[in-house]
C-alpha positions in Angstrom: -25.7 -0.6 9.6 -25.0 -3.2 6.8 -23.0 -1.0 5.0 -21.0 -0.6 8.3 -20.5 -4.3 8.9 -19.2 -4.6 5.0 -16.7 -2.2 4.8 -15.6 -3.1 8.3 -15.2 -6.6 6.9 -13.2 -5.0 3.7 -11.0 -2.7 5.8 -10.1 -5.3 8.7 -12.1 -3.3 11.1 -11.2 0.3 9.9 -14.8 2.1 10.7 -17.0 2.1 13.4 -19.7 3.2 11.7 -20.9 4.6 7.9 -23.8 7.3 7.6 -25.8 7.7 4.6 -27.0 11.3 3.4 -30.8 11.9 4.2 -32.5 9.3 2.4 -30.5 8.5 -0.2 -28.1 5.2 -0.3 -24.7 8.4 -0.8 -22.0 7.6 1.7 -22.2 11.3 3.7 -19.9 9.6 6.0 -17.3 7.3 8.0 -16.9 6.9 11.6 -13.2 5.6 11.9 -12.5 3.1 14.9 -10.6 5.2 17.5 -12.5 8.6 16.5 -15.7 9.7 18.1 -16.8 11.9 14.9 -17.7 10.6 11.3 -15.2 12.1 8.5 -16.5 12.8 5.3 -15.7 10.3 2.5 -13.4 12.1 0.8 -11.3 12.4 3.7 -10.5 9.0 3.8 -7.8 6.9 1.1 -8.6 6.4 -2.4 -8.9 2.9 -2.2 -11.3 3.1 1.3 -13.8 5.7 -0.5 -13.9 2.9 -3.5 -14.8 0.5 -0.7 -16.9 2.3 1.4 -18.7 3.1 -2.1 -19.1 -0.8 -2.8 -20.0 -1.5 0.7 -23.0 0.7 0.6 -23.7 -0.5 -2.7 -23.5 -4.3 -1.2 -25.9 -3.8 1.7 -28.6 -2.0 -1.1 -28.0 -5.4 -2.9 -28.6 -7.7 -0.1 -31.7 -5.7 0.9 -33.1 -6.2 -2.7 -32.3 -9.4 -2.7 -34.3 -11.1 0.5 -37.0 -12.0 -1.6 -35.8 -13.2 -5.3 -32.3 -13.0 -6.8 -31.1 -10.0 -8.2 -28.0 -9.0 -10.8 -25.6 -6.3 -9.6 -23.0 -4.4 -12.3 -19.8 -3.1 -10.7 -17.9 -0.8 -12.8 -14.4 -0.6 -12.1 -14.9 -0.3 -8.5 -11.8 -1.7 -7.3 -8.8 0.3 -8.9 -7.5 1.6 -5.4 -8.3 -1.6 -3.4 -4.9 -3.2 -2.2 -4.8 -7.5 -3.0 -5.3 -7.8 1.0 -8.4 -6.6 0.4 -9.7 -7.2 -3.1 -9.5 -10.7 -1.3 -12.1 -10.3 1.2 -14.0 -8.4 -1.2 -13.9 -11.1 -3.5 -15.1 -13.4 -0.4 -17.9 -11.4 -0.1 -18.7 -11.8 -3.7 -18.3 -15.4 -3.8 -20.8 -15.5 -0.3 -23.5 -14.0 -2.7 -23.6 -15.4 -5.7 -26.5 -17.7 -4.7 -28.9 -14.7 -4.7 -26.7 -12.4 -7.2 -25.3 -12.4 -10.7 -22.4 -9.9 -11.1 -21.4 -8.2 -14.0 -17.8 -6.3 -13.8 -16.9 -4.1 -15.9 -12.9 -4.1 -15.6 -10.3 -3.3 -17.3 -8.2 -5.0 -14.9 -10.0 -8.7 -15.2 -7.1 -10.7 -13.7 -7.9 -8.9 -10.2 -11.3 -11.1 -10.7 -10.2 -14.3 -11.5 -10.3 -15.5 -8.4 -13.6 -16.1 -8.2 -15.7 -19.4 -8.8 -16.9 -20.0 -12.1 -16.2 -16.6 -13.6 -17.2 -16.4 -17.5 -15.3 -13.6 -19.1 -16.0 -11.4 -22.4 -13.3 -9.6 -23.8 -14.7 -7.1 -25.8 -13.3 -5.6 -29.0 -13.1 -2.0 -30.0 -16.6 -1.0 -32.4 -15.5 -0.7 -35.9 -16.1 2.8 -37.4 -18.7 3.1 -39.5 -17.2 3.7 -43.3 -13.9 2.3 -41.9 
């Protein structure tokens, strides 16, 4: 249901409703609005499988998080997300960041600097050993 509620709130009310695959925390499914059946995920755009993906991913984090903060790692989730909706994405970000510490991994970090008191680390290629 949480998982539901976030990706509705990233798609501007695209789904109805998101199942999860037995007991794992896999998207297995989306229930767009105006559809009676789910769809699987792949039947859906790139860029609402990578937010249907960080939705799910989200409502885990806010379910671990009730008790004590928590630090979430989002690699390169967004490369498909249009700016419409890397903004309320980035809302929801900035809503959580009192019980959550996120660490992106982008290679795209300008789509981030949005957000409140962002610290960035650009990192530099390893030098080869012997080199």
């Amino acid at each position: 249901k949480r998982a539901a509620e976030l990706f509705n709130g990233v798609s501007g009310g695209f789904a109805r409703a998101v199942r999860l695959a037995g007991n794992s925390w896999l998207p297995a499914g989306v229930q767009p609005a105006g559809l009676e059946d789910a769809v699987a995920p792949d039947r859906v755009s790139g860029g609402e499988q990578e937010q249907l993906h960080l939705a799910v991913r989200l409502a885990l984090a806010d379910i671990l998080t009730e008790k004590e903060p928590f630090p979430v790692v989002l690699d390169d989730v967004l490369l498909a997300t249009d700016e419409q909706r890397l903004g309320r994405i980035l809302e929801m970000l900035e809503a959580r960041k009192q019980k959550m510490q996120f660490l992106v991994l982008t290679c795209h970090p300008q789509r981030f600097r949005a957000l409140q008191d962002v610290q960035e680390i650009a990192l530099q290629p390893a030098a080869r050993a012997g080199a």
